[in-house]
N, C-alpha and C positions, 0 to 999 in steps of 0.2 A: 460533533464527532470527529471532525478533519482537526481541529486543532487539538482534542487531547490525541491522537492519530498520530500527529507531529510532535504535540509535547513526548509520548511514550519512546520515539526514534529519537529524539534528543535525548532524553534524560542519562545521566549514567547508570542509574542502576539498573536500565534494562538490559537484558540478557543479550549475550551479542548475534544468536541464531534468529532474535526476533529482531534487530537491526536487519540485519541480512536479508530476511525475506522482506521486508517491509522496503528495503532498499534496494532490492532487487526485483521487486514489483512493481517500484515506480518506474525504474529504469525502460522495462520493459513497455510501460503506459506512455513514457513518450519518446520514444526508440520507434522510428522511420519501419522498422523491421516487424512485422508481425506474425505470429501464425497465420492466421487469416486479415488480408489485404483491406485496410479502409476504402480502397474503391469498390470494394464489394458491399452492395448498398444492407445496409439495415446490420446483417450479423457480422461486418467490419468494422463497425465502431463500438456492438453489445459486446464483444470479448473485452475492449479496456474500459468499459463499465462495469463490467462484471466482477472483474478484477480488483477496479479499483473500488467495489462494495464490498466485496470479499475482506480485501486489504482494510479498513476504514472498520468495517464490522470486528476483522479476529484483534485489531491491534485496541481496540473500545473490550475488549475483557482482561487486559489489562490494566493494574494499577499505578500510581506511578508512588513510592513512596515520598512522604513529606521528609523533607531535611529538617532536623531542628537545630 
C-alpha cells in the first residue's frame, strides 16, 4: 500500500489537489511541529499514525493509469 501510495504522488496523471494533500501530510508527519506534542506519551505519536493510515488508505483508491 506504501509503495502504490508513492507510485500514485509520482505519477503524472495524478491530479494535482491529490499531490497536495498527500504532500502536505507527509510534511506534516515529519515536521518537528505538531498539533499534539510527541512527548506526550501514547496520543503524541497516534496522530502521525493516524494520519499517515488515513494518508496511505485515501491515496490506495486511486488508480494510477497504464502508459501504453
Amino acid at each position: 500500500m506504501v509503495r502504490h501510495a508513492a507510485a500514485v504522488f509520482i505519477s503524472r496523471k495524478t491530479p494535482w489537489y491529490v499531490k497536495a494533500a498527500l504532500g502536505a501530510g507527509m510534511l506534516y508527519i515529519i515536521s518537528p511541529y505538531d498539533l499534539i506534542p510527541e512527548w506526550m506519551p501514547v496520543i503524541g505519536v497516534m496522530d502521525d499514525l493516524t494520519l499517515a493510515a488515513v494518508l496511505i488508505a485515501w491515496a490506495s483508491r486511486f488508480r494510477i493509469p497504464e502508459d501504453q
